[in-house]
N, C-alpha and C positions, 0 to 999 in steps of 0.2 A: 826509426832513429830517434824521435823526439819520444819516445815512448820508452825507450829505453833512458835516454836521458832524465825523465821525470820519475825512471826506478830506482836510477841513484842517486838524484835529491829525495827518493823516500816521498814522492807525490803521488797521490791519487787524484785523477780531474774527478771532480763530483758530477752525478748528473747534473745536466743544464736546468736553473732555478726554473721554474715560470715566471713569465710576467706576471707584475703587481698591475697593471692595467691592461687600457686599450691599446697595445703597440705589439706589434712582433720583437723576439729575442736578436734576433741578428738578419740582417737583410746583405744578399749577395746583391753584385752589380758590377759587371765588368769584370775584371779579376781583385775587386776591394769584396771586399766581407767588412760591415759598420755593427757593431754590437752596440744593443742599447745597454743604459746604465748597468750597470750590476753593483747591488748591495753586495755585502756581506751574510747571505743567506748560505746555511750550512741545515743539512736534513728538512728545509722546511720553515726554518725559524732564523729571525736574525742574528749574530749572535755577536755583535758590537752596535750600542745605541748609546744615542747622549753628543752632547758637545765635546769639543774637544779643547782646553787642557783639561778641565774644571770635573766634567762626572768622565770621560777617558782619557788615558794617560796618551801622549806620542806614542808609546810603544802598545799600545793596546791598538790604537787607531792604524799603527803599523801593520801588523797580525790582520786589522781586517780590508786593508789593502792591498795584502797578500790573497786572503779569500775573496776578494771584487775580481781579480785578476786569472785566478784558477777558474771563477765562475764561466768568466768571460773567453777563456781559453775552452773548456765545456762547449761554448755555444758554438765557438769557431769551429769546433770538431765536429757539434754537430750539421754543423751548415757546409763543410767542404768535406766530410767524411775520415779524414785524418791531420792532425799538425804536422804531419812532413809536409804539406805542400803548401805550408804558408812560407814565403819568399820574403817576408820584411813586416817586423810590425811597424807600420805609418805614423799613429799617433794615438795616444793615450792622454783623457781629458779625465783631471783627481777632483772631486769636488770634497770637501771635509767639511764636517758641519761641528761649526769655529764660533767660540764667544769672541765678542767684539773685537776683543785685543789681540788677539790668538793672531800669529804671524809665522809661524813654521810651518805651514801649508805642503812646502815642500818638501820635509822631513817626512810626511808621513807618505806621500804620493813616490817618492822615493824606496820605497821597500817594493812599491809594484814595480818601479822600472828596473830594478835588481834584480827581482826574479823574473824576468822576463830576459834580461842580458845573459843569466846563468841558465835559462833555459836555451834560446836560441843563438848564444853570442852573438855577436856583430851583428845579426838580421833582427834581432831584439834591440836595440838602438833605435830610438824613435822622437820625435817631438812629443811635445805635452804642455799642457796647461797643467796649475796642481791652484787650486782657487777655494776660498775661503766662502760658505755658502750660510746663511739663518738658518736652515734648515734643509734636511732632507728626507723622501719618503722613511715613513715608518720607523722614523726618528735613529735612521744607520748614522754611522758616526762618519763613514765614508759610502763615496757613489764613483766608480771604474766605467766609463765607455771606451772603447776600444775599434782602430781601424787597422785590418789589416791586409798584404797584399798574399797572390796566392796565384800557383802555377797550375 
């Protein structure tokens, strides 16, 4: 059903990134699945870096909170075997990596929780943090952690 549904937004999930570190991609526990951060990694390589207004635009940084979100949808699939049986995304924490003044944080963490509504409607509905950060690995312009519930 959710596989179909991502046929006609025209989505492909990507393979799940690797980790850039010492951590596992996604840890079950109970009926939660916790995905660790997800960059903006596409084939291997980042492919939204820099801060955010100044060297990426909102809408750049939007696009790759789109790809934090697909990434992190990848790992959930790979950790429960398919997205039918996640039952409610929980909570979604946006980190953006923001020059000082930069105050739209939640503009850009906003395109992840839209596509995640337009994927699962109503069980796509979640809490979130959307947080203005100095910096983040490998200089992404955004960082997607992801909890979700599953039957």
């Amino acid at each position: 059903m959710i596989d179909e549904k991502l046929a006609k937004l025209n989505i492909t999930l990507p393979t799940p990134p690797r980790p850039a570190g010492s951590y596992i991609p996604a840890v079950k526990t109970g009926n939660l699945v916790f995905v660790s951060g997800q960059i903006p990694v596409k084939d291997g390589k980042v492919q939204v870096t820099g801060k955010v207004p100044t060297k990426t635009s909102i809408e750049e940084a939007q696009g790759a909170a789109k790809i934090c979100i697909l990434n992190a949808l990848a790992q959930i699939k790979s950790e429960i075997g398919t997205l039918d049986r996640v039952s409610r995304i929980v909570r979604v924490s946006g980190f953006v990596n923001s020059d000082s003044n930069f105050t739209d944080q939640p503009k850009v963490i906003n395109a992840a929780s839209d596509l995640l509504y337009e994927i699962f409607g109503e069980n796509g509905k979640h809490s979130r943090i959307a947080v203005g950060v100095a910096s983040l690995p490998l200089d992404s312009s955004v960082e997607i952690d992801v909890i979700a519930e599953f039957t």
